[in-house]
C-alpha positions as CSV (number, residue, x, y, z in Angstrom):
1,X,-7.4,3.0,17.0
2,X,-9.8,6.1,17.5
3,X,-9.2,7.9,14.3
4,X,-11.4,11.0,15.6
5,X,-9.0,13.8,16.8
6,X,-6.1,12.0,15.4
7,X,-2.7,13.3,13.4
8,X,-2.0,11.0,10.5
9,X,0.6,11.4,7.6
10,X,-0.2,9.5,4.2
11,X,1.7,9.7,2.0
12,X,1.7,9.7,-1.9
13,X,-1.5,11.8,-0.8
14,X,-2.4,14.4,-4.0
15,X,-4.1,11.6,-6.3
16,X,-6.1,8.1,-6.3
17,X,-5.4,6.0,-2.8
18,X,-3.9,8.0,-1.0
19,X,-6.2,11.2,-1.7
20,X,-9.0,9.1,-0.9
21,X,-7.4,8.0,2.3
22,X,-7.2,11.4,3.1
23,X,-10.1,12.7,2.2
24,X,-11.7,9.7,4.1
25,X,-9.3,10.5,7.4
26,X,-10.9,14.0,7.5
27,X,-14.7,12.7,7.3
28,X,-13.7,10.4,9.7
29,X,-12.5,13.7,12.1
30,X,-9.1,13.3,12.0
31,X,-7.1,16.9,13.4
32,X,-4.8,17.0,11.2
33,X,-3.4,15.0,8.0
34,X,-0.3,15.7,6.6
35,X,0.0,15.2,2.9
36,X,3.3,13.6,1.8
37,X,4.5,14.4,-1.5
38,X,7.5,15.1,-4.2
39,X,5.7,17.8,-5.0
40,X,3.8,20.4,-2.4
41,X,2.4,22.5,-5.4
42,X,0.4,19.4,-6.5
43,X,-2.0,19.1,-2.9
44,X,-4.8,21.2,-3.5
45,X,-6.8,20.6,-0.6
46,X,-6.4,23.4,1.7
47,X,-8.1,20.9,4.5
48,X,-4.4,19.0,4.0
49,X,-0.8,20.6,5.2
50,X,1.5,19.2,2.7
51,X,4.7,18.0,3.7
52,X,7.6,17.5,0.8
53,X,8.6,13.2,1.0
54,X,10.4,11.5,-1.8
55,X,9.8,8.0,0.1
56,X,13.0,6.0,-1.7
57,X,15.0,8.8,0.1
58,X,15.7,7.7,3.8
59,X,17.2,10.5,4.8
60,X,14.6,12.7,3.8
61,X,12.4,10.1,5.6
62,X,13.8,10.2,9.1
63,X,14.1,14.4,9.1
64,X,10.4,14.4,8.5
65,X,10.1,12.1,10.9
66,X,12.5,14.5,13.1
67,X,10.3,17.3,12.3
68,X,6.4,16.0,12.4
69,X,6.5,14.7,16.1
70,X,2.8,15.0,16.7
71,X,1.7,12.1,14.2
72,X,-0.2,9.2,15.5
73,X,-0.8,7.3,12.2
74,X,1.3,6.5,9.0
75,X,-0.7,5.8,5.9
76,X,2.1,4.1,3.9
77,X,0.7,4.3,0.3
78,X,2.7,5.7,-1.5
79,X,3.7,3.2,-4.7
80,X,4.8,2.7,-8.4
81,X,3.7,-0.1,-11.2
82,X,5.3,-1.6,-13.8
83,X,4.2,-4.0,-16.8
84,X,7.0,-6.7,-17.1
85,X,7.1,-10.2,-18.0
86,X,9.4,-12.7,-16.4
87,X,12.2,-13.2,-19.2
88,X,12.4,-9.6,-20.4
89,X,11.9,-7.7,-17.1
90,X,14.0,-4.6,-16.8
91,X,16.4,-4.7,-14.1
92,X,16.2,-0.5,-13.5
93,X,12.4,-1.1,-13.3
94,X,12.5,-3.8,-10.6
95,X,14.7,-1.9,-8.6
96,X,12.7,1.3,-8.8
97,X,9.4,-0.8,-7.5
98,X,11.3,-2.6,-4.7
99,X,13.0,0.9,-3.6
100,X,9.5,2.4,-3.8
101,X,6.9,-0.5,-2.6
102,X,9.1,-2.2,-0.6
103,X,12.5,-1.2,0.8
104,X,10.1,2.5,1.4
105,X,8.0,0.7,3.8
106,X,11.0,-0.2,6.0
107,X,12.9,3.2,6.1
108,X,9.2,4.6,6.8
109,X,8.4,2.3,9.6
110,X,11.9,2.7,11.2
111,X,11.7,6.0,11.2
112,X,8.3,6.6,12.4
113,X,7.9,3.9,15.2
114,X,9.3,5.9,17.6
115,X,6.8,9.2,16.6
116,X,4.2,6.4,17.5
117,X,5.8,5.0,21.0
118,X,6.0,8.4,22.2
119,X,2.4,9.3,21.5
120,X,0.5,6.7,22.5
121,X,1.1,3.5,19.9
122,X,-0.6,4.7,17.1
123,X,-1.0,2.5,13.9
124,X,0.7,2.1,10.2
125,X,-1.9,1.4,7.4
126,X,0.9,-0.7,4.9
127,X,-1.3,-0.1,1.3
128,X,-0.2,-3.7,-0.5
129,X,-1.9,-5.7,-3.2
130,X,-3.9,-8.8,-4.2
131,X,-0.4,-9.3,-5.9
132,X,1.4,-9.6,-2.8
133,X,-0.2,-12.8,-2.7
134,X,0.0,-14.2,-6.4
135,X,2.3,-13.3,-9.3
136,X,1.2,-12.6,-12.8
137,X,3.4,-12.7,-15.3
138,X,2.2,-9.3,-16.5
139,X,3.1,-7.7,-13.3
140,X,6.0,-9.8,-12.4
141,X,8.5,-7.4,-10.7
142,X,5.8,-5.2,-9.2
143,X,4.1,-8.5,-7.9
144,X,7.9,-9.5,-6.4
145,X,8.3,-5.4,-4.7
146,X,4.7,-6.1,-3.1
147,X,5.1,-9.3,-2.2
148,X,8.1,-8.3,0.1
149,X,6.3,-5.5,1.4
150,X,3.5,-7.9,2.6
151,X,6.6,-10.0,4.2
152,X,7.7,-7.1,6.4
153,X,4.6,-5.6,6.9
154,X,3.9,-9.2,8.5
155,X,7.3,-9.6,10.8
156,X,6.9,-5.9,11.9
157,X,3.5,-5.7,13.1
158,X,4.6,-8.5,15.7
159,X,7.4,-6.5,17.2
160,X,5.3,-3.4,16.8
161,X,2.7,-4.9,18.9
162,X,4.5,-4.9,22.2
163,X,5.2,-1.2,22.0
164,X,1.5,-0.4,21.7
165,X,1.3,0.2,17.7
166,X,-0.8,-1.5,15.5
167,X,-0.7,-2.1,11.5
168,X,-3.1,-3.3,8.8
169,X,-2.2,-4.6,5.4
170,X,-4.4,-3.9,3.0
171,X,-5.2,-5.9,0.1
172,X,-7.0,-4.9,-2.8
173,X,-7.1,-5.9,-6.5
174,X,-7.6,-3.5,-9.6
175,X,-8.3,0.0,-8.5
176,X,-9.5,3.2,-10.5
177,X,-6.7,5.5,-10.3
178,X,-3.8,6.6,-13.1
179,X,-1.3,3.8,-12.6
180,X,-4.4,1.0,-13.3
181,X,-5.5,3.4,-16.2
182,X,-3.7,1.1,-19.2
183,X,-5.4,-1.4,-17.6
184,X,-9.1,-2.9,-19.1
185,X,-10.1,-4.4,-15.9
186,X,-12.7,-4.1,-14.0
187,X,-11.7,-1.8,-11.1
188,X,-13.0,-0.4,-7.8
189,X,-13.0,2.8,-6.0
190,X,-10.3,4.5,-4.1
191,X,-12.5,5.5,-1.5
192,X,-13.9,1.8,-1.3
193,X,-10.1,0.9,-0.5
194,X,-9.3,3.7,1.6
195,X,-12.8,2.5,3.6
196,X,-12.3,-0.8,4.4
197,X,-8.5,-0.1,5.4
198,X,-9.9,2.7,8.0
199,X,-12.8,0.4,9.1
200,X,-10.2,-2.1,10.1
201,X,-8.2,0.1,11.8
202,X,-10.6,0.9,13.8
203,X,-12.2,-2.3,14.4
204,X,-8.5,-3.5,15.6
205,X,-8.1,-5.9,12.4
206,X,-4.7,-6.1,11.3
207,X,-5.8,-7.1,7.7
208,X,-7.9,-5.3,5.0
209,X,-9.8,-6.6,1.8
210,X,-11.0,-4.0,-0.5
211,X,-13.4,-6.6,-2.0
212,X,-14.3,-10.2,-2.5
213,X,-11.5,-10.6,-4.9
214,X,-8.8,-9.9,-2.7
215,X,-10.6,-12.1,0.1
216,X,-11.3,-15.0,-2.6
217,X,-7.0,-14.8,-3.4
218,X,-6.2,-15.2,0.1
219,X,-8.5,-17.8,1.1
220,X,-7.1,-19.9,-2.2
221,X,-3.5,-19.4,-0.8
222,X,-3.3,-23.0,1.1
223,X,-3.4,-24.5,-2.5
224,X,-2.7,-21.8,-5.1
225,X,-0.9,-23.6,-7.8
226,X,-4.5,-25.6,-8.0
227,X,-7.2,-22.7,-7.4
228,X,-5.6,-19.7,-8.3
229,X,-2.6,-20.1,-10.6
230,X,-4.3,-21.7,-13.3
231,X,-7.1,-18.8,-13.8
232,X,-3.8,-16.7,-13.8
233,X,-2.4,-18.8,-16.5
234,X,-4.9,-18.5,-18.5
235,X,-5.6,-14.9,-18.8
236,X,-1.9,-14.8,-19.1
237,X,-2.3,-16.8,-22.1
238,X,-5.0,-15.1,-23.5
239,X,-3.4,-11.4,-23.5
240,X,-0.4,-12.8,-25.3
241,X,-1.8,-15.3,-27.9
242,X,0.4,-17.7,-26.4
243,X,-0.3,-21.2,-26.4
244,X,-0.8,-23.4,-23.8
245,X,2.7,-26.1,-22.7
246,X,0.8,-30.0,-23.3
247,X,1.8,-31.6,-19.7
């Protein structure tokens, strides 16, 4: 897809990612980027026309959708993250990641395919995770809300394809923005994120890696209780004090 002269709503657009993406959109020469948020007041680019989007509400979803009939491409970033470990995991906070990062991306692409048939095809750009692939126990719900967001994104890019619209995945592992700040990882740019996820878009790719991490995860995934989950174990093990189960 030609980004230059293009309308494109991202959403979750006033901070990290999704500002990035933006910002990125507009180098790139996109027309006109709408910036979907829960709150207007907080998009202070002027170069943005922000548009008011709680994403877990669908009905809020499809009058946008109603409403912004010009758009060509959906930047589905929009997301939320959670610490939690397998036994203790909060219920409320599992649902609140799979309403967001997951169940989101559904009313969102439902809504919006039909915006894209009408003007052309068009693309989604589905922002997922290096933890759509693997679980860590740290991230254990948020891993399971990504995980099924990587699923759909997967099983609706095929019927998307035969009415013209394309969609990229994009994978990345720790980023610098607020929900990674707890965090004391080593982390990469939004803007390298919102970069490779543009260049694939354009380049017709229907996945995006961020870096060599993500790429490294997904090229482990034909034997990933051997190559990856043992690493993941380990750290695991390390940030808890726990010791290790003799097998």
């Amino acid at each position: 897809m030609n980004i230059q002269d293009s309308t494109v709503l991202v959403t979750g657009a006033n901070r990290g990612i999704g500002k990035a993406f933006a910002e990125e959109l507009l180098d790139r020469g996109a027309e006109k980027v709408y910036a979907a948020v829960r709150d207007v007041e907080t998009v202070t680019d002027s170069r943005l026309v922000p548009i008011r989007l709680d994403v877990t509400h669908p009905a809020r979803i499809a009058t946008v959708a109603s409403e912004l009939d010009d758009v060509q491409l959906v930047v589905n970033n929009a997301g939320v993250l959670h610490t939690s470990i397998p036994l203790s995991s909060s219920l409320d906070v599992a649902r609140v990641e799979l309403e967001t990062n997951y169940l989101s991306l559904v009313s969102m692409t439902q809504a919006f395919a039909p915006v894209l048939e009408r003007n052309g095809g068009g693309a989604f750009i589905n922002m997922l995770s290096v933890f759509s692939y693997v679980a860590t126990p740290v991230l254990t719900t948020y891993s399971a809300s990504k995980a099924a967001a990587w699923s759909f994104t997967n099983a609706a890019r095929i019927e998307l394809r035969h009415q013209g619209t394309h969609v990229v995945g994009v994978y990345a592992g720790p980023v610098d923005t607020d929900m990674s700040e707890p965090f004391d990882l080593e982390k990469i740019p939004p803007a390298d994120v919102a970069t490779s996820a543009l260049d694939a878009l354009e380049a017709d790719e229907p996945e995006a890696f961020a870096e060599d991490y993500s790429r490294a995860v997904k090229a482990g995934l034909s034997d990933d209780q051997a190559t990856l989950y043992p690493e993941i174990e380990r750290q695991f093990l390390e940030m808890t004090g726990a010791e290790a189960t003799a097998t």
